[in-house]
C-alpha positions as CSV (number, residue, x, y, z in Angstrom):
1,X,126.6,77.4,168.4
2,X,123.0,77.3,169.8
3,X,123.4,81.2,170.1
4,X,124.9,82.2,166.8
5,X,126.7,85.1,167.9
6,X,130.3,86.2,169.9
7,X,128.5,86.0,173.1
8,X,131.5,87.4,175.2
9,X,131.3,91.1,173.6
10,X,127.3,91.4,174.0
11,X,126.5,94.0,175.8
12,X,124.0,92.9,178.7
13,X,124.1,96.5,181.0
14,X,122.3,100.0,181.4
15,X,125.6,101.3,180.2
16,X,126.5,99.5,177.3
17,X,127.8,96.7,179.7
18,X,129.3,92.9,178.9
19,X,128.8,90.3,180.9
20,X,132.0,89.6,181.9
21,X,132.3,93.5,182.8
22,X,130.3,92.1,185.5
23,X,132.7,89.7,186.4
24,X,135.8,92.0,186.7
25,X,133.9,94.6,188.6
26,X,132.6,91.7,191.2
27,X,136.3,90.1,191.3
28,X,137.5,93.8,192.5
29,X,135.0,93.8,194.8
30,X,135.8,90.7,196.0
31,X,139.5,91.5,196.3
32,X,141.3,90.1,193.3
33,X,144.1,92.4,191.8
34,X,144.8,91.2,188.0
35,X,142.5,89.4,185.8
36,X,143.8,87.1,183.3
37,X,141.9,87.2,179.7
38,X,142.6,83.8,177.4
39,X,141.3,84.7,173.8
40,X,141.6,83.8,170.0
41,X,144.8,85.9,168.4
42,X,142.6,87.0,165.5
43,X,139.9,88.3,168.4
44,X,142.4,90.5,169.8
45,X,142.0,93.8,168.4
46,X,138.2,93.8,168.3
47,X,138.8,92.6,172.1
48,X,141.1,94.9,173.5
49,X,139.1,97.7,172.2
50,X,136.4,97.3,174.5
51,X,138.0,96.1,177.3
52,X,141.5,97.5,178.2
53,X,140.3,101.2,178.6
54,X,137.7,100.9,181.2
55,X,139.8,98.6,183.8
56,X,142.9,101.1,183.7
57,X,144.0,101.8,187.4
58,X,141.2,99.8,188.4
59,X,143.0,96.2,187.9
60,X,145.7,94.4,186.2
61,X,145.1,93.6,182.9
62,X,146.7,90.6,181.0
63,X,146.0,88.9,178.1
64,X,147.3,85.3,176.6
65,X,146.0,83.5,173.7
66,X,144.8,80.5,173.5
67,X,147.0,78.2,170.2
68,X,145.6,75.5,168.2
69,X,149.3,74.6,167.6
70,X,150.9,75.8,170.7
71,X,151.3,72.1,171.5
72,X,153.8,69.6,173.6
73,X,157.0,68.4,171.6
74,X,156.2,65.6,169.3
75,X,152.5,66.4,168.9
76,X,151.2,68.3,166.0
77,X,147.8,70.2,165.2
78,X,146.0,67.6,162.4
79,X,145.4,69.3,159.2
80,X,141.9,70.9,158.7
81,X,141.5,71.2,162.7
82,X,139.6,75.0,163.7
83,X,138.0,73.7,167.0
84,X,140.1,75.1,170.0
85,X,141.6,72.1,172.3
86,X,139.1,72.9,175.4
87,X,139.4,74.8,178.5
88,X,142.2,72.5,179.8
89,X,144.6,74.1,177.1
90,X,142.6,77.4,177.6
91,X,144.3,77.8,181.2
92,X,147.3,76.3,180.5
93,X,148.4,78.9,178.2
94,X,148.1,81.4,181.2
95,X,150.4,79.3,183.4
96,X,153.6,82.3,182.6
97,X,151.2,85.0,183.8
98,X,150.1,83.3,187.5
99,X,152.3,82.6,190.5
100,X,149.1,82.9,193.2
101,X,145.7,81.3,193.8
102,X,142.8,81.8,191.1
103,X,139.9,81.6,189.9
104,X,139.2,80.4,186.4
105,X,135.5,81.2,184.9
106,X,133.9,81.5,181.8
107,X,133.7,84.8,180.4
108,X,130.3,84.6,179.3
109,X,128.7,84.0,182.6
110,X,127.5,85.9,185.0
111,X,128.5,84.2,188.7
112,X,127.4,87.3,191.2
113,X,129.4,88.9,193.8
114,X,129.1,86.3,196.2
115,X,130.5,83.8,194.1
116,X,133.9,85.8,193.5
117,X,133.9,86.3,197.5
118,X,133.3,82.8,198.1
119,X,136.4,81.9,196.1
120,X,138.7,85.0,197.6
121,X,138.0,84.5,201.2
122,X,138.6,80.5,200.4
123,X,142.1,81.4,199.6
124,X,142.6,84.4,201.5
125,X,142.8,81.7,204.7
126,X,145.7,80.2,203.5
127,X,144.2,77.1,201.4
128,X,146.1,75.3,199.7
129,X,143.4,73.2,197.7
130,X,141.3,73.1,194.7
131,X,138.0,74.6,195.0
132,X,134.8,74.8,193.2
133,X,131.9,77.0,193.6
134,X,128.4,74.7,193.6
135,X,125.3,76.9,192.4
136,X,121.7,75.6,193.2
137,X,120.2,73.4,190.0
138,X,117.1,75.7,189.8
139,X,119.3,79.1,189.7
140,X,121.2,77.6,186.4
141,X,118.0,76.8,184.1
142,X,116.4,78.8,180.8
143,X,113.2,79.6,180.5
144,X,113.4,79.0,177.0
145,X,114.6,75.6,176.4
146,X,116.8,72.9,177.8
147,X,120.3,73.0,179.2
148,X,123.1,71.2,180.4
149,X,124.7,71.2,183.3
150,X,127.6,69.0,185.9
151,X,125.1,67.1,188.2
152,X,127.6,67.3,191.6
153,X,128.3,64.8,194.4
154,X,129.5,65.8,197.5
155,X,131.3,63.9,200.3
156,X,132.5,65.6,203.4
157,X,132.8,69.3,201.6
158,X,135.0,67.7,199.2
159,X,133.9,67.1,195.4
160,X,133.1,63.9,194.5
161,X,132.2,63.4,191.3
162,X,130.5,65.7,188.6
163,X,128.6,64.2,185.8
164,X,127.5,66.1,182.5
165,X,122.9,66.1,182.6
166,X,121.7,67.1,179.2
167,X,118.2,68.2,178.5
168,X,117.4,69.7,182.0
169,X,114.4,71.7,181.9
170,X,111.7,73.3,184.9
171,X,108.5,71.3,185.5
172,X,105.9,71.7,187.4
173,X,107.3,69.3,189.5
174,X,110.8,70.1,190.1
175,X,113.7,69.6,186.9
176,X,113.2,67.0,183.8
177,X,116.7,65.6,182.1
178,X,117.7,62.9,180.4
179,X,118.6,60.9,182.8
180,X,116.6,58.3,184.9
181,X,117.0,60.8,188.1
182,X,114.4,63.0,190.6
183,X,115.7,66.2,190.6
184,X,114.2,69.1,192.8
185,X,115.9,72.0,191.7
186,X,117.8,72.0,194.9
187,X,121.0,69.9,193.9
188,X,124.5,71.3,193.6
189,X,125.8,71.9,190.1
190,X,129.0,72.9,188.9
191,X,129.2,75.8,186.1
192,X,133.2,76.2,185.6
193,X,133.6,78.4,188.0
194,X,137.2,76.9,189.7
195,X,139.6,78.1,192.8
196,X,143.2,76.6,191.9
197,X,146.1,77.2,193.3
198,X,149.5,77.0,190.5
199,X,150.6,73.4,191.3
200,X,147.8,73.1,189.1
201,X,149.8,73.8,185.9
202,X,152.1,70.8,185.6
203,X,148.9,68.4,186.5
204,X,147.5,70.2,182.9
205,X,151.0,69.9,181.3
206,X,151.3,66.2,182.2
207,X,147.4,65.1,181.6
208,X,147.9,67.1,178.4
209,X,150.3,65.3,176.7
210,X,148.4,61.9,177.5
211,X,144.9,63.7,176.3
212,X,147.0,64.0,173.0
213,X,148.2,60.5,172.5
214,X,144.6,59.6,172.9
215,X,143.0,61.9,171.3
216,X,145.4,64.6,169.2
217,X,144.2,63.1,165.9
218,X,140.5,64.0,166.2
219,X,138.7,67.3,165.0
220,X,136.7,67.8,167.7
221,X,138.1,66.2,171.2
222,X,138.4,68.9,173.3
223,X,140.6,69.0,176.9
224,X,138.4,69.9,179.6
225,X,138.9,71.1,182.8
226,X,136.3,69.5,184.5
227,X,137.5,66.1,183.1
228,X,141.0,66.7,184.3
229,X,139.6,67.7,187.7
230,X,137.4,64.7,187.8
231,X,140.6,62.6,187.1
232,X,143.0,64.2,190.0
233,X,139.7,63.6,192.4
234,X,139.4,59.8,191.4
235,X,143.6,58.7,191.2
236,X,143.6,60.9,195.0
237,X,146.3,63.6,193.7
238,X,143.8,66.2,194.7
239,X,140.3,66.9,197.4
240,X,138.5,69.7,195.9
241,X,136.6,71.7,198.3
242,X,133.2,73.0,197.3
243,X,132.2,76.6,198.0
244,X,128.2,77.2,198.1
245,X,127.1,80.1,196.6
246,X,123.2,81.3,196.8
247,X,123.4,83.7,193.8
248,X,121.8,83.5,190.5
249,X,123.3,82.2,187.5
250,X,122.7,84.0,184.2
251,X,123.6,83.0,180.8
252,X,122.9,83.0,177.3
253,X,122.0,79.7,176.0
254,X,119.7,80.6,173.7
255,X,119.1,84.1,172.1
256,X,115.5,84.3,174.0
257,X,117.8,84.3,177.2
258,X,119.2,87.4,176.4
259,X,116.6,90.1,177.1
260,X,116.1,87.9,180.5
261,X,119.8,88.9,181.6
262,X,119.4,92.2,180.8
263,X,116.4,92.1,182.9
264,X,118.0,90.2,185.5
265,X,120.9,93.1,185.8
266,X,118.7,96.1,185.6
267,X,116.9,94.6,188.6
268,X,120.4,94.5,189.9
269,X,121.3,97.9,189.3
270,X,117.9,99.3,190.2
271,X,118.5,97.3,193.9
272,X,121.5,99.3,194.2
273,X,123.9,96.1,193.9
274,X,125.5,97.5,191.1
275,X,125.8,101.4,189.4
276,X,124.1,102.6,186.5
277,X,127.7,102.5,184.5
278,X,130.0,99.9,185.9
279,X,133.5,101.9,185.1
280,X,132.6,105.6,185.1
């Protein structure tokens, strides 16, 4: 890890905050009524402890873990394998725990309100499809080093394709990468932050068990969501409707980026967009 560290319980807030405290207290905002938590078995305890207390009569709380041997039948974890199977597995694992529309994120981001509201009002309307929310290219960079990030397409609304830029970096003329492309700063770009609806679950069940024949004997493959969305988008099982959001994007890439989010929220906070403690 470029970081070095459990990013998710790093406290980023006036108040002793995490990031993805951030997160929950938008999606209330926003209007979503149980949050889903997909963790390691042997993170649990340390985990729970700073999460479950604070979100008491404020939202539903589950949690699910995420299996290196939770597998299909017939497929088996290869010997000496630590790494996780990917994000793909990640949500899968939730699939007893969700009957409605939602959105999947990572829990060490921080999307902004508007981002959870673009989602919820999305589905809130009745849809029916896939979503993703696109952030602008130059909201998504470090100052402190390069990045990467899903390059998006767009036709009609709909997602078209989404391809993986390594290396992108602020110049003094717009974004550097490396690829052979301009870049302005003003392109759409995905950061895993999905709308689904639950027909998505057998799609993962299905393009699991193929992932696995191709790949189950490898150390490091890894089941992706934005790989299996990319496939449903290019065989027409699915249109994915893209959802702008204006907001920043913060992260932690690299530990110089830390002190920059905190920064980032107290401005936040001092605006009034957020309290001084999150869940008094």
């Amino acid at each position: 890890s470029r970081y070095g560290g459990l990013k998710q319980l790093d406290t980023v807030g006036p108040s002793g905050e995490t990031i993805f405290d951030y997160s929950v207290y938008d999606a209330i905002e926003a209007g979503f009524n149980k949050v889903v938590f997909i963790i390691r078995k042997d993170f649990e305890q340390e985990f729970k402890s700073m999460v479950t207390e604070k979100y008491i009569g404020k939202i539903q709380v589950e949690f699910v873990f995420q299996d290196l041997h939770d597998l299909p039948d017939g497929f088996s974890c290869p010997a000496g394998r630590e790494k996780p199977w990917g994000t793909g597995q990640a949500i899968l694992s939730a699939a007893d725990l969700i009957q409605e529309p939602f959105a999947a994120i990572n829990g060490d981001d921080f999307y902004g309100r508007e981002s959870f509201k673009a989602v919820a009002d999305y589905y809130n309307k009745d849809a029916d499809q896939f979503s993703m929310v696109a952030f602008q290219l130059d909201k998504t960079l470090s100052n402190f080093g390069g990045v990467t990030r899903g390059l998006c397409s767009l036709q009609d609304g709909k997602l078209d394709t989404i391809i993986e830029t390594d290396n992108l970096q602020k110049t003094d003329h717009g974004v550097s990468s490396n690829r052979d492309v301009d870049l302005d700063g003003s392109e759409p770009v995905s950061m895993n932050m999905w709308g689904f609806t639950p027909s998505l679950f057998d799609y993962l069940r299905d393009m699991f068990v193929d992932f696995l024949k191709e790949n189950g004997q490898e150390m490091k493959s890894e089941y992706l969501i934005p790989s299996v969305v990319n496939d449903l988008i290019q065989s027409g099982q699915e249109d994915v409707h893209v959802l702008r959001s204006a907001a920043s994007w913060f992260g932690v890439t690299y530990k110089e980026d830390k002190s920059f989010v905190m920064g980032e929220i107290q401005n936040l906070v001092h605006r009034g967009e957020y309290p001084e403690k999150l869940f008094g």
